[in-house]
C-alpha positions in Angstrom: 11.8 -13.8 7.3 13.2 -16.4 4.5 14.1 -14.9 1.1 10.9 -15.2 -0.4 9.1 -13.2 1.8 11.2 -10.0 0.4 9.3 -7.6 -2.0 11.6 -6.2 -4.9 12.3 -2.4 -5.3 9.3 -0.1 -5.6 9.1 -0.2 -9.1 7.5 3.8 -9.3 9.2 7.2 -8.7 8.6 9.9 -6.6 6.7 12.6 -8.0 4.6 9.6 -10.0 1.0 11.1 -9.9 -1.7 8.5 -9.6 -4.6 8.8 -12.1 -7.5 11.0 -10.5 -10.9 9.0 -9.6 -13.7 9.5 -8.6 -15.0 7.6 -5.3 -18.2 7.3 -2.8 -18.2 5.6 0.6 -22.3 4.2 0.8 -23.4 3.6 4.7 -23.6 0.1 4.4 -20.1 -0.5 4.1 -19.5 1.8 7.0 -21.8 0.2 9.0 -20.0 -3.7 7.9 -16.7 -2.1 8.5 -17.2 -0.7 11.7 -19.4 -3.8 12.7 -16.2 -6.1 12.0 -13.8 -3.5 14.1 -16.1 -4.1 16.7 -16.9 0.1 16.6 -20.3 1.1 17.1 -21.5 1.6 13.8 -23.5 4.7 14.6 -20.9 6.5 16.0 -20.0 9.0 13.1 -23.8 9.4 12.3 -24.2 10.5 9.0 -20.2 11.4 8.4 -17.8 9.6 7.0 -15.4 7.7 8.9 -12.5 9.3 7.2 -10.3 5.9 7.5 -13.1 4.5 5.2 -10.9 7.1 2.3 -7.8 4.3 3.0 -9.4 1.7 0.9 -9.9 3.8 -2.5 -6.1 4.6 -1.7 -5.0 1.1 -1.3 -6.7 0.1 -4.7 -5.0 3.8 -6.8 -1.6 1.8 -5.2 -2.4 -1.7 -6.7 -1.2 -0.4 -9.9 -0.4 -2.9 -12.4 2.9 -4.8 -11.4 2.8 -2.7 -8.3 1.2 -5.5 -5.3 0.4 -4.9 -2.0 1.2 -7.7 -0.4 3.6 -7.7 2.5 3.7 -3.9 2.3 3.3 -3.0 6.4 1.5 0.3 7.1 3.5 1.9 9.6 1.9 6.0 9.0 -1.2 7.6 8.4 -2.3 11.4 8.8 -5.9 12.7 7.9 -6.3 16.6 8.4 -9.6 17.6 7.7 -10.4 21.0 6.4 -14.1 20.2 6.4 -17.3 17.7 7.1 -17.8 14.6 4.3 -21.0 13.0 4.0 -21.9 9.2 3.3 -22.8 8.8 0.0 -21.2 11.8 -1.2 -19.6 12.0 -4.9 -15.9 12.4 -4.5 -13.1 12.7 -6.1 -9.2 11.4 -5.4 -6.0 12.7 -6.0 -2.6 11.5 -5.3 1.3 11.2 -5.8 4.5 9.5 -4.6 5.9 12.5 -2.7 9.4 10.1 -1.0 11.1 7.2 -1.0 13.8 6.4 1.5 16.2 2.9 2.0 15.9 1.9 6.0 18.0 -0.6 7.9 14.7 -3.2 7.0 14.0 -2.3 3.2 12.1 0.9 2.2 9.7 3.2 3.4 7.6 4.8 0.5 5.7 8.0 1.1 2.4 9.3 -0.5 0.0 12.2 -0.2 -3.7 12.1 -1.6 -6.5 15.1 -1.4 -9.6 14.8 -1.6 -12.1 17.1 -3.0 -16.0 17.3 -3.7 -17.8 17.9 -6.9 -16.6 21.6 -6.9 -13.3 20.6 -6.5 -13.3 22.0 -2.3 -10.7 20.0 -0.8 -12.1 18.2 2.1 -9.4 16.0 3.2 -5.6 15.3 2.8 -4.3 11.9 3.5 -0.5 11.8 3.8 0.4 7.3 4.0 3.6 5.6 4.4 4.3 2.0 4.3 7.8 -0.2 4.9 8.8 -2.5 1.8 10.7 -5.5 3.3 14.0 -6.0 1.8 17.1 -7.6 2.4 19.3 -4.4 2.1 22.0 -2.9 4.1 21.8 1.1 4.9 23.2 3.4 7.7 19.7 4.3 8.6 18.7 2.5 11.7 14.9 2.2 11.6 11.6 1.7 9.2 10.4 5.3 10.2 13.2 7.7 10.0 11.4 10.0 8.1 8.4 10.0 9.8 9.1 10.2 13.1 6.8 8.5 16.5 6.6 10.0 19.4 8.2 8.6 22.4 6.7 5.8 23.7 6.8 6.3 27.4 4.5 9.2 27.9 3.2 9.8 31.6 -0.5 10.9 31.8 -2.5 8.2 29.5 -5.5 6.9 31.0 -7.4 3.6 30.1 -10.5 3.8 28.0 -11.2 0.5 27.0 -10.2 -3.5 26.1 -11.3 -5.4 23.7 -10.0 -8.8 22.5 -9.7 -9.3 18.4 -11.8 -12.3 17.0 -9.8 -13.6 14.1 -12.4 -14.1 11.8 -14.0 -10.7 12.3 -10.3 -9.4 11.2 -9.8 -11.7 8.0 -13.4 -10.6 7.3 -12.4 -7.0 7.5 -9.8 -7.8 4.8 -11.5 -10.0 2.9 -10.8 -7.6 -0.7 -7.4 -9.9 -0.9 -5.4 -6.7 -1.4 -2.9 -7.9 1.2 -3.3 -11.6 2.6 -1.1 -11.2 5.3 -4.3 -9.7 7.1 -6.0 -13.2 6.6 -3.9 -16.3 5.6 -1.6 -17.7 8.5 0.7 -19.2 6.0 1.5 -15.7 4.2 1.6 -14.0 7.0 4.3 -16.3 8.8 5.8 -16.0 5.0 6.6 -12.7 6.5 8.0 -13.3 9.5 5.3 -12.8 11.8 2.7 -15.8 14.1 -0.3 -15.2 12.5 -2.6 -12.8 10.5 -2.0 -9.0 11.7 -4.9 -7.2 11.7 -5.1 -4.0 9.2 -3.6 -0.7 10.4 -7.2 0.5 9.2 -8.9 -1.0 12.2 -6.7 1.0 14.9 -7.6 4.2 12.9 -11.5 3.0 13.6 -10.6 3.2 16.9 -9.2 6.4 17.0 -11.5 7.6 15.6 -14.3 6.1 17.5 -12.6 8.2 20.3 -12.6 11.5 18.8 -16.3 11.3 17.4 -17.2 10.4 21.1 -14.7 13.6 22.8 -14.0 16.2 20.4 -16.0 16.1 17.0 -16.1 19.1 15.1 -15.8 18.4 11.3 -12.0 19.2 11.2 -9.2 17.1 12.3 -5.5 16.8 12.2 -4.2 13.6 13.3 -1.2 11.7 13.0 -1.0 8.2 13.7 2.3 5.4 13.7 2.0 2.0 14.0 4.8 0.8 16.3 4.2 -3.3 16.4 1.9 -5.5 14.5 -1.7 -6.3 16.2 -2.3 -10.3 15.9 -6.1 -11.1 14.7 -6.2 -12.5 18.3 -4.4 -9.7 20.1 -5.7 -8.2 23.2 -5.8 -4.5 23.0 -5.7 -1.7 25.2 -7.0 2.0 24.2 -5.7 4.8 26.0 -6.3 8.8 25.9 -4.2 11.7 27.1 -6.1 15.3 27.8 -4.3 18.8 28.2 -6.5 21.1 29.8 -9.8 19.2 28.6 -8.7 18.7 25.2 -7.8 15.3 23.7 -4.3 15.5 22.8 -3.0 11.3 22.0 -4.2 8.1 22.1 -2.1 4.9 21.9 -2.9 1.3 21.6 -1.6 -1.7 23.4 -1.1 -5.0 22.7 -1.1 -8.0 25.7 2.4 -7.5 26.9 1.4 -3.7 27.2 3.8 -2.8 24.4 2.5 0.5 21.7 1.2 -1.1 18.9 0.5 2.1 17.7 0.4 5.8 18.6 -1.7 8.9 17.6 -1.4 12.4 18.0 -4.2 15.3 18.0 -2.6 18.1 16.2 -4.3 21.7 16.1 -6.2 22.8 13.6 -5.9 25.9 11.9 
């Protein structure tokens, strides 16, 4: 990466509580969404597709003086307590809960609820993202706080493969909050060959696999993304079962490499 592609220090504290919205996810822009992941847009019937709760999140964190861009998504955990509904009236609340300096920059840390109109929580989202920065630090990675899994797991069986179409994942970003997802010169501003698709569109998949194995209306689920997935990338999903019950999923790219990782926690 070349200076310029460095962000600045995260210019808010933890404990800094984001101002509480409300928000509604309508079914057409499920069905787009999904339609550009290449998920079948029925899947989640009339439920939300709780990664659909990462975009009202990404626009609490554009803040003023407070961009997006460059930011790389490397953790995301959803735990459901209970169903949400398309077209639901909802409400969002959030806060910076860490910051930590890694060997590449910094890793911020935030957890949001999300409640209905009587104030029942119905999700919490807990999101952390790596800040690029030229910095030194004795920590040796961008996830020290928030641990992956090992990589090298025995007992994950194929489910499917599915090539990216570029234009199908610069239209899936196509709100500008973060160009690396869809201009080749930013993105090789930040050190990388091309566009790398959202970390959104692996939790589509995910999800897509838990809707079709183990849908219940709660959900605990951890996911890490490992390595960036080009806008061309070939990807590989893959699903690990204890006893009949879906336990991880991980994603990989060409080179059969993790591009990212997802755990099934128990609910309850």
């Amino acid at each position: 990466m070349d200076h310029g592609s460095m962000l600045d220090p995260y210019p808010l504290s933890v404990g800094h509580i984001y101002e509480p919205r409300p928000i509604a996810i309508d079914r057409g822009q499920q069905l787009a969404k999904l339609t550009a992941s290449g998920v079948d847009p029925d899947v989640h019937g009339d439920c939300l597709d709780l990664t659909f709760l990462g975009l009202p999140i990404l626009d609490a964190l554009a803040e003023p003086g407070v961009p997006l861009q460059g930011q790389v998504h490397i953790y995301q955990r959803f735990i459901q307590h209970a169903p949400v509904y398309l077209d639901t009236k909802l409400n969002l609340r959030g806060e910076i809960t860490a910051i930590e300096k890694v060997a590449k920059g910094e890793v911020v840390r935030w957890a949001f609820d999300i409640s209905d109109e009587t104030e029942r929580k119905l999700v919490t989202v807990d999101r952390a993202g790596l800040r690029p920065q030229k910095t030194r630090t004795a920590n040796s990675g961008a996830t020290d706080f928030v641990k992956p899994p090992e990589e090298i797991q025995p007992g994950f069986e194929k489910i499917w493969r599915r090539t990216l179409v570029p234009e199908e994942v610069a239209r899936y970003s196509n709100d500008g909050r973060n160009k690396i997802h869809s201009d080749p010169e930013i993105a090789r501003q930040f050190g990388f060959r091309a566009p790398i698709a959202a970390g959104l569109i692996a939790v589509h998949y995910y999800l897509e696999a838990v809707a079709h194995r183990c849908a219940s209306g709660t959900l605990d689920i951890e996911i890490w993304f490992k390595r960036p997935m080009f806008w061309d990338e070939t990807l590989t999903l893959r699903h690990k079962t204890v006893n009949g019950q879906l336990t991880g999923m991980r994603i990989d790219n060409k080179v059969g490499k993790v591009a990212s990782m997802a755990r099934i926690n128990t609910v309850g």
